[in-house]
N, C-alpha and C positions, 0 to 999 in steps of 0.2 A: 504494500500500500504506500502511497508517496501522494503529498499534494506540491503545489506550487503555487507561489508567491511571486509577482511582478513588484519589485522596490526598486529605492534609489541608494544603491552604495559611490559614496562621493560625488554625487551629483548625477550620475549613469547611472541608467538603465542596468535592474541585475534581475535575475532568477533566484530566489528561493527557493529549494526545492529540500521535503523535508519527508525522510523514506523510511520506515516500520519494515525490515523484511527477518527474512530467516536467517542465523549465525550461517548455515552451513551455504547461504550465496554468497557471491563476490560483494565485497564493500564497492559500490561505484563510484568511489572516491579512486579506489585500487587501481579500477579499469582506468580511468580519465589517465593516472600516473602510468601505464604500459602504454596508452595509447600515444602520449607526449613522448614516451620513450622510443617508439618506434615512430615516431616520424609520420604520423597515420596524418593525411589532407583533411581539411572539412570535419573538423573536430574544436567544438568551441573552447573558450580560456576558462579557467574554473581559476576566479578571483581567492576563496578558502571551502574550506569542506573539513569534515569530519567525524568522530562517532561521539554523539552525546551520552549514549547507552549503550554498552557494550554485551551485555549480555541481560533480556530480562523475560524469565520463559521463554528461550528459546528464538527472543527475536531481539534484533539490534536497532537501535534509532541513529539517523544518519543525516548529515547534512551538508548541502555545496550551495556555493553562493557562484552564479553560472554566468556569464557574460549574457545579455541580452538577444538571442540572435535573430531576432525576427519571428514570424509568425506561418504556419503550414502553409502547404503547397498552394490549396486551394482557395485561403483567404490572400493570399499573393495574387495570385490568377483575379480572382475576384475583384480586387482593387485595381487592376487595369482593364477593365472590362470596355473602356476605347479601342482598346488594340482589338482587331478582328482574331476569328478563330485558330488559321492560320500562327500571327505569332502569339498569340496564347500557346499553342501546342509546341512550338520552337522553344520554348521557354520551359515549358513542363518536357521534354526531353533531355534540357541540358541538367534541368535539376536530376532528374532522375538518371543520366550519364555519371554524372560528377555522386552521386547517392551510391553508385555500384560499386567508383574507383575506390570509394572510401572503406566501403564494406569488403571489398576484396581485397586491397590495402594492408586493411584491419586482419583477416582470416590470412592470407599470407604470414602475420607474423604471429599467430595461433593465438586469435581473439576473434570470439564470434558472439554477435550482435544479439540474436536470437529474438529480436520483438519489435520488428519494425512496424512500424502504424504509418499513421500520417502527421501526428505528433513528434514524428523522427527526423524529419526531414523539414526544413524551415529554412526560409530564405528572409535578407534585408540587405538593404543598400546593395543588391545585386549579387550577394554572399550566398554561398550554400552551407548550411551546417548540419550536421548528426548529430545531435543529444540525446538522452535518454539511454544508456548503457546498463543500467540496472540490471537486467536477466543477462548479461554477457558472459560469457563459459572463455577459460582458456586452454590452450588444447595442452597435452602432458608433454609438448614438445615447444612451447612457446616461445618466443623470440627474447619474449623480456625476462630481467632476472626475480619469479617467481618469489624465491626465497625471500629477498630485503623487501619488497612486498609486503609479502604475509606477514612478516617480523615486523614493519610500522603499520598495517592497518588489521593485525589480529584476525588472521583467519588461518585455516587450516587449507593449504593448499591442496592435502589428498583429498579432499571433500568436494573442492570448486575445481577442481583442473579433471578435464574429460576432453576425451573425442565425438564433441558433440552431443553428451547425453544430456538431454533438459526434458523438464515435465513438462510435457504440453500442457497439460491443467493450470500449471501457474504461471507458464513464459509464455503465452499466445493470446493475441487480440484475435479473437475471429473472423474481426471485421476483414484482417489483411493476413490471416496466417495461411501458409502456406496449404495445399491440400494435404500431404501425409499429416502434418501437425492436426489438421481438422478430423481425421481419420484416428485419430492414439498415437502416430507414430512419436518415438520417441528420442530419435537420431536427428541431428539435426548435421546440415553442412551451410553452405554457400548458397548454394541452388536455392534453399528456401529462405533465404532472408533476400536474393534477388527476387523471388518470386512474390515475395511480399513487395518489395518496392513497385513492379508493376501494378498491382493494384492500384497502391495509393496513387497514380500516377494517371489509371484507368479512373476510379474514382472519381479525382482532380476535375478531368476534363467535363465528366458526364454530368459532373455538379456545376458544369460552364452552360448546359446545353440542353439543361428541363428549368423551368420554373413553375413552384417555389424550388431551391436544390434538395434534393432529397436522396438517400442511401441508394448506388445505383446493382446493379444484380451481381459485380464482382464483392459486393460486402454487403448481404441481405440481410438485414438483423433480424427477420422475423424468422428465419429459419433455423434448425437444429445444424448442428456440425457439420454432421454426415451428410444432410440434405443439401448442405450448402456446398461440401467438397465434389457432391455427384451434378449440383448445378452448375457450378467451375469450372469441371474435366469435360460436360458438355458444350459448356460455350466455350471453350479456347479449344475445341476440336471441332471446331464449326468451321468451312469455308470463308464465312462472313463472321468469325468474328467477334472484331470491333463494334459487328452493328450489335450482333449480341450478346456483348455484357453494356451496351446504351451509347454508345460514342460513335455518333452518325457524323461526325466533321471533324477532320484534324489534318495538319499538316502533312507533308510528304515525307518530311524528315520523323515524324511521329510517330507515321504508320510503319517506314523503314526500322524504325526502332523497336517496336512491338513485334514488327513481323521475327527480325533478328533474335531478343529475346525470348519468344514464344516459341520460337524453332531449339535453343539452346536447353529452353526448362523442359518441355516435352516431347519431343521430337528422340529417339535412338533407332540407331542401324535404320530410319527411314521408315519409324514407325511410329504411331502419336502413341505416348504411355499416361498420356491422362488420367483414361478412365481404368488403368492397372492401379496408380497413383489412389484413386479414390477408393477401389476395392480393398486393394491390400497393404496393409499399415509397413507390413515387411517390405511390401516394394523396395529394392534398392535402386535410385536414381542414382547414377555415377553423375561424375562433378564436373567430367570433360574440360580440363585444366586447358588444353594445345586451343581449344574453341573458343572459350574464352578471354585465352590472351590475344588472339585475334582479333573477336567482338570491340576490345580496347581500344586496339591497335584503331580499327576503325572507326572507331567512335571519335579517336582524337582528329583522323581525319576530315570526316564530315559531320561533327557534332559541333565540338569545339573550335572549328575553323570561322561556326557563323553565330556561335553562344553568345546569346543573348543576358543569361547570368553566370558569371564567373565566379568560380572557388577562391578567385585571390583578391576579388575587387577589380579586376583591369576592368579598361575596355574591353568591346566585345570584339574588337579589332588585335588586340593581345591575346588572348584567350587560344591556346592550339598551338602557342610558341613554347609556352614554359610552364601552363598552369598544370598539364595530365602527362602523368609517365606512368610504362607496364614495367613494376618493378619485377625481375626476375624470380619466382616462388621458391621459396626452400624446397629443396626434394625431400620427403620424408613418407611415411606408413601412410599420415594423415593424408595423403595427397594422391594416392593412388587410386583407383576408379577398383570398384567391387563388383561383382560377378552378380548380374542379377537377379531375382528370384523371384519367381512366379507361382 
C-alpha cells in the first residue's frame, strides 16, 4: 500500500510518497540506489527516502521525497489536444520507445520493474520518467553490488533477489498486466513488463478518441482476470487489431510500432501464442534477446530521429544523436530463451 503526496521541498515541486509493504520486498529506496548505480535512463532524482518503521508485523513503513516528474501519459496527451491525432500518437510512441529502453536498460542489469501501469510512465517539460519501483525483483545475478545494499537499507537479499518470481496477486495492476500475470502465472521476465507498457500506450490513445474517456477493452475493469486475459489474446490476434482493442486513428509511426511490438510479445516460429498465453499459466514465452536488440536498434532510427518528447530534454531535432543507446546485455542463465511448453 503507498499513497502520495504532491509538496513543495524548497520551493519545487516534490513527491511524497509514503509505502506500508512487506519486510520480505525490496525497500524502493534500495531499487532507486541500483538503479543510479547502473546508469539506468528515465529514472527520476529521489531528493531523500527512507525506512520510518523497520519492522512492524511483518510490514515496513517507507519513504522518498521524489522529484516532480510530470503527470501520465494520457493527461499529457490530453493537455495538447490542439495537436491533431497524428502527433498525438508521435508523441505516445516516443514515450513508450524511450519506457522500453529504460525497462530493458533496467532488466539488462538484473532489475525488473514488475508493475507497470500508467502511473509509470509520466512525462513534463518534454521529459520521460519511470517511477514507481516498488514491486521490483532483482535477479540472483544482478549488476549492482546487492550486499552494501541490503547492509544500508535492511533487507534480506535471499528473500528479494529471484529470476523473476513475483506474486501476481500482489505485483499486478490488471488494468495493464501482462496476460500470463492475469492467468496465475508467476515468472515474470521483460516480455511482460513491455507488454504492459503497450497497453498503457493503447489505452492513452483510445482515451484520445471516445468521449466522455473511459477504460478502453485492452484494460476492462468490469471483467475477471481470466476473462480479461482471453479478451486480450483475442484482440491482439485479430487482423485489425488496433480497431479492436478501440484505437481507430493513429499515426504511421504508431501503428509501425505496435505492429513491431505485437509481432515481438506474440508472435514465435511464425505463430500467434496469445491464446496459449491465456490458457496456460506455464506457457513459456522466450524473451528473444537478438529481436529485441534490433527492435532498439530501430526505434532509434525512426523513432527518435523525429521524437517529439525526449529522455534528456533536447530538442526534438537532438533527440536520435545521443539520447538512446543498445547497451550490450550480460550473457548469463537469466538470458537464455527456454524450451517451450504446451
Amino acid at each position: 500500500m503507498a499513497h502520495k503526496f504532491r509538496v513543495k521541498h524548497r520551493g519545487e515541486r516534490a513527491i511524497l510518497k509514503l509505502s506500508w509493504t512487506p519486510v520480505d520486498r525490496l525497500p524502493e529506496s534500495a531499487v532507486y540506489d541500483a538503479l543510479k548505480a547502473a546508469n539506468i535512463p528515465n529514472i527520476p532524482s529521489i531528493i531523500d527516502s527512507g525506512i520510518i518503521v523497520k519492522n512492524s508485523f511483518g510490514y515496513r513503513v517507507e519513504y522518498l521525497l521524489i522529484e516532480d516528474c510530470g503527470v501520465p501519459l494520457v493527461e499529457y496527451l490530453q493537455a495538447q489536444l490542439t495537436l491533431g491525432i497524428d502527433e498525438l500518437s508521435d508523441i505516445a510512441a516516443s514515450v513508450m520507445s524511450q519506457t522500453v529502453e529504460c525497462i530493458y536498460s533496467a532488466w539488462n542489469a538484473g532489475i525488473l520493474h514488475c508493475n507497470i501501469t500508467a502511473d509509470s510512465i509520466v512525462v513534463k517539460d518534454e521529459r520521460v520518467a519511470i517511477p514507481d519501483w516498488g514491486h521490483a525483483k532483482f535477479a540472483k545475478d544482478c549488476a549492482v553490488d546487492v550486499d552494501t545494499l541490503a547492509a544500508k537499507w535492511l533487507f534480506d537479499k535471499n528473500k528479494v533477489a529471484g529470476d523473476g518470481d513475483c506474486d501476481a496477486s500482489t505485483t499486478a495492476t490488471p488494468l495493464y498486466a501482462s496476460i500470463p500475470v492475469l492467468v496465475g502465472a508467476t515468472q515474470r521476465s521483460i516480455v511482460d513488463d513491455i507488454e504492459s507498457v503497450l497497453y498503457v500506450a493503447i489505452d492513452a490513445l483510445y482515451k484520445l478518441q471516445v468521449d466522455p474517456p473511459v477504460v478502453g477493452m485492452v484494460g476492462a475493469k468490469l471483467y475477471c482476470s481470466t476473462t480479461l486475459a482471453l479478451m486480450r489474446a483475442c484482440c491482439m490476434g485479430h487482423d485489425r487489431y488496433m480497431e479492436a482493442v478501440g484505437v481507430a486513428k493513429c499515426s504511421e509511426l504508431f501503428a509501425w510500432l505496435m505492429d513491431t511490438f505485437r509481432e515481438y510479445l506474440f508472435v514465435r516460429n511464425g505463430e500467434y501464442i496469445g491464446r496459449d498465453l491465456a490458457i496456460d499459466p506455464e506457457f513459456e514465452r522466450t524473451v528473444e534477446i537478438q529481436q529485441l536488440e534490433r527492435i532498439l536498434v530501430q526505434i532509434k532510427e525512426r523513432v527518435f530521429g523525429k521524437s517529439p518528447v525526449s529522455n534528456t530534454g533536447k530538442k526534438p531535432s537532438q533527440v536520435g544523436k545521443s539520447s538512446t543507446s543498445v547497451k550490450a546485455p550480460r550473457r548469463s542463465k537469466r538470458f537464455q530463451s527456454k524450451k517451450r511448453r504446451r
